[in-house]
C-alpha positions in Angstrom: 7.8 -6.3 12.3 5.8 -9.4 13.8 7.5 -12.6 12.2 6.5 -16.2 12.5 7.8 -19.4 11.6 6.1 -22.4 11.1 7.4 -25.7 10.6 11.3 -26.1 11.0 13.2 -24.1 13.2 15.6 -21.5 11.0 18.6 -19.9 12.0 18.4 -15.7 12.6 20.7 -15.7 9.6 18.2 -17.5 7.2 14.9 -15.1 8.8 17.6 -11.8 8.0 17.8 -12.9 4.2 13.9 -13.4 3.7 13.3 -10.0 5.1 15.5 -8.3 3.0 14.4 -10.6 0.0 10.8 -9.0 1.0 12.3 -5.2 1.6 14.0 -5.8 -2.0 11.2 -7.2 -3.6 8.9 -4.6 -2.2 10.6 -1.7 -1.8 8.3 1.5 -1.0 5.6 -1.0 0.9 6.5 -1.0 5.2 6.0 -4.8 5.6 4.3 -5.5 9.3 4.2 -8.9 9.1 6.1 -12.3 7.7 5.0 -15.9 8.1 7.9 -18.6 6.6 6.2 -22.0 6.0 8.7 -24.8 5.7 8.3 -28.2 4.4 11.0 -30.2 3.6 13.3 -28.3 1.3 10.0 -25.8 0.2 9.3 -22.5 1.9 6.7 -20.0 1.5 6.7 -16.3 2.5 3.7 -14.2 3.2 4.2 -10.8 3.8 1.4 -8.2 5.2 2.1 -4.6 4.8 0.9 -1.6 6.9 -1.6 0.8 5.4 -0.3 3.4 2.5 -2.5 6.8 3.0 -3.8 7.6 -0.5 -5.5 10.7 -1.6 -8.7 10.5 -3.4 -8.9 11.7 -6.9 -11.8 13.2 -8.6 -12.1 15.0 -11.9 -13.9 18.2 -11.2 -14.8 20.6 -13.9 -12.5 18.8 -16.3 -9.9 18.7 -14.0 -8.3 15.4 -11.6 -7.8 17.0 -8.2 -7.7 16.2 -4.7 -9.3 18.8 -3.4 -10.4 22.7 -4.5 -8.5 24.4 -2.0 -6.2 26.0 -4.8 -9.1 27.0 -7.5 -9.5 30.3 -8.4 -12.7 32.3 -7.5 -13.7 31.6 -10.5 -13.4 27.8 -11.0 -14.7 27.8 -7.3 -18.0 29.1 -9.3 -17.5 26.8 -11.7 -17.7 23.6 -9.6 -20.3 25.1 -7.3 -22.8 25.5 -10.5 -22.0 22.4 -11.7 -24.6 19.8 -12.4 -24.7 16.1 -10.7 -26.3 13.4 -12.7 -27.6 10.5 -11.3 -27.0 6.8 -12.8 
């Protein structure tokens, strides 16, 4: 994790409890990045995460699937015959 401060130097201490305020606040997102602005007695935190991988969902014949590899011969048909309108 790539972390920058800017502003007021903070002790290791202080840059430990933002990252786990961050891990705690965003739990299931990997952060890759944190930038602490200070001023005065204000700070601000910016967290960047790392890319999720998604899977892309289409409905198919009725159906919300990710991909046809488990149809049946015959819904295999089915989506093969199907008919794509245009807009």
């Amino acid at each position: 994790m790539k972390i920058n401060v800017i502003g007021k130097r903070l002790s290791q201490n202080e840059i430990d409890s933002y990252i786990d305020y961050g891990r705690k606040k965003y739990r299931g997102r990997e952060i890759s990045e944190l930038t602490i602005k200070t001023d005065g007695d204000y700070v601000n935190l910016e967290f960047r995460f790392c890319d999720a991988p998604f899977q892309r969902i289409r409905r198919i014949t009725g159906y919300l699937v990710g991909t046809t590899e488990r149809f049946n011969n015959a819904k295999r048909a089915e989506e093969m015959d199907r008919v794509k309108h245009s807009v």
